[in-house]
KOLBAMI-601323 format. One record per residue (C-alpha): x negated, y negated, z; residue in one letter. Coordinates in steps of 0.05 Angstrom, whole numbers, plus 32768, in hexadecimal, padded with zeros to 4 digits. Each point is the difference from the previous one (the first is absolute). Example, Ala and Ser with C-alpha at 12.3 -4.5 7.8 and 13.67 -1.06 7.14 Angstrom:
BEGIN
7F0A805A809CA/7FE57FBB7FF3S/
END
This chain:
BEGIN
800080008000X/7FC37FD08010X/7FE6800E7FB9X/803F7FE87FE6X/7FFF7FC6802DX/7FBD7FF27FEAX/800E80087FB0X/80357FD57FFFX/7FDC7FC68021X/7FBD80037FE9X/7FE77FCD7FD8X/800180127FBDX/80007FC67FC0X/803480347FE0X/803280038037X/80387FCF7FECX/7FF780267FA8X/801B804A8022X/802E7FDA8027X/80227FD57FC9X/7FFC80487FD3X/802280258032X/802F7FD18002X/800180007FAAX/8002804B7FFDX/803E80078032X/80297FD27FD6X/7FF080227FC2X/800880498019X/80507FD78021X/800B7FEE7FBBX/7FEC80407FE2X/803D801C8033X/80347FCB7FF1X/7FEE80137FB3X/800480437FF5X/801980228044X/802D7FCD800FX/801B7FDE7FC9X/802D7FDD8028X/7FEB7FB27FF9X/80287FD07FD9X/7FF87FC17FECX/802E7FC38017X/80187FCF7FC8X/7FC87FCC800FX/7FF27FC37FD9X/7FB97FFC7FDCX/7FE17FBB7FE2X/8027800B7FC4X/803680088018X/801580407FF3X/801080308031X/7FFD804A8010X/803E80287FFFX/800780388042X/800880357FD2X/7FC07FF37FD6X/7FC680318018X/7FC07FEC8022X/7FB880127FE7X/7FC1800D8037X/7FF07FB47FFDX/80477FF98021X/7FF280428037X/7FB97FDE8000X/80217FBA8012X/8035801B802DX/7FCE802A8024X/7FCB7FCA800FX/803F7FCE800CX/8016803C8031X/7FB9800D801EX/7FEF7FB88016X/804D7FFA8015X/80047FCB7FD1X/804280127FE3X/800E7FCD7FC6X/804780257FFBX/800B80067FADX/7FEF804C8008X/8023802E8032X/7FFC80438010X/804D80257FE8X/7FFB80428023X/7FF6800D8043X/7FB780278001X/7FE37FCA7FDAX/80207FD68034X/7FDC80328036X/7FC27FF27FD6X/80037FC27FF9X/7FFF7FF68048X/7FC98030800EX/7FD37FD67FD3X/80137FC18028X/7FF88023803EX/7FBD800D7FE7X/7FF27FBB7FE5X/80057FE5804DX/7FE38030801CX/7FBE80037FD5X/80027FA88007X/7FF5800E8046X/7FCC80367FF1X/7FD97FCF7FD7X/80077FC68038X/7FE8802D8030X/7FC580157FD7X/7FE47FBF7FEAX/80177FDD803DX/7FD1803A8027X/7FC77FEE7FC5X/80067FB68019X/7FF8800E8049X/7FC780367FF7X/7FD87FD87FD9X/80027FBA802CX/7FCD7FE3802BX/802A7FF98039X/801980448005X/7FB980247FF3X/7FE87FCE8041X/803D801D8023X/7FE980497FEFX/7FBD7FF28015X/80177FDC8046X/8026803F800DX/7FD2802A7FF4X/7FCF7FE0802AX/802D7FFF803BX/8009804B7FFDX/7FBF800F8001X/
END
């Protein structure tokens, strides 16, 4: 458990890329579901620049799961896509469940990078570990 601990705090340059590509590949791999498992999200008649709108019935390509799934994940929710049945409701709110909890994750993790790596904690460390001795 310490090695895990210790892996997700260490100081490493590439830290925040695996973070932001977890975070990539679990939308994809949601919009991959909503696709072709579950293709259960429609598309709300929403007006574009132009103009022109989409109609409910018209069918929805993996940019739309893509958009709906990131839109889902950072519980952004514009609204102009919903989810019709109710597992891709269920899903839908297991990705957003996800998207909170893995915002905290990341908080956590760089907030813990912060603190590790300032002056002031270090001469904490080193204060307590000179009073133990």
């Amino acid at each position: 458990m310490m090695n895990m601990v210790h892996f997700l705090v260490e100081d490493s340059p590439r830290r925040p890329y695996y973070a932001i590509l977890l975070f990539i590949v679990v939308a994809v791999a949601f919009s991959f579901l909503y696709l072709a498992i579950l293709p259960s999200v429609q598309g709300l008649p929403s007006l574009n620049h132009t103009g022109q709108g989409k109609s409910a019935a018209q069918a929805v390509d993996f940019l739309d799961c893509l958009y709906f799934s990131i839109g889902t994940q950072t519980t952004l929710g514009y609204g102009d896509l919903i989810p019709a049945t109710v597992p891709a409701k269920i899903t839908s709110m297991v990705q957003a469940a996800f998207g909170y909890v893995y915002l905290a994750f990341l908080v956590s993790v760089f907030t813990a990078q912060a603190v590790l790596r300032s002056r002031r904690f270090q001469a904490y460390l080193r204060e307590m570990v000179r009073t133990l001795r």
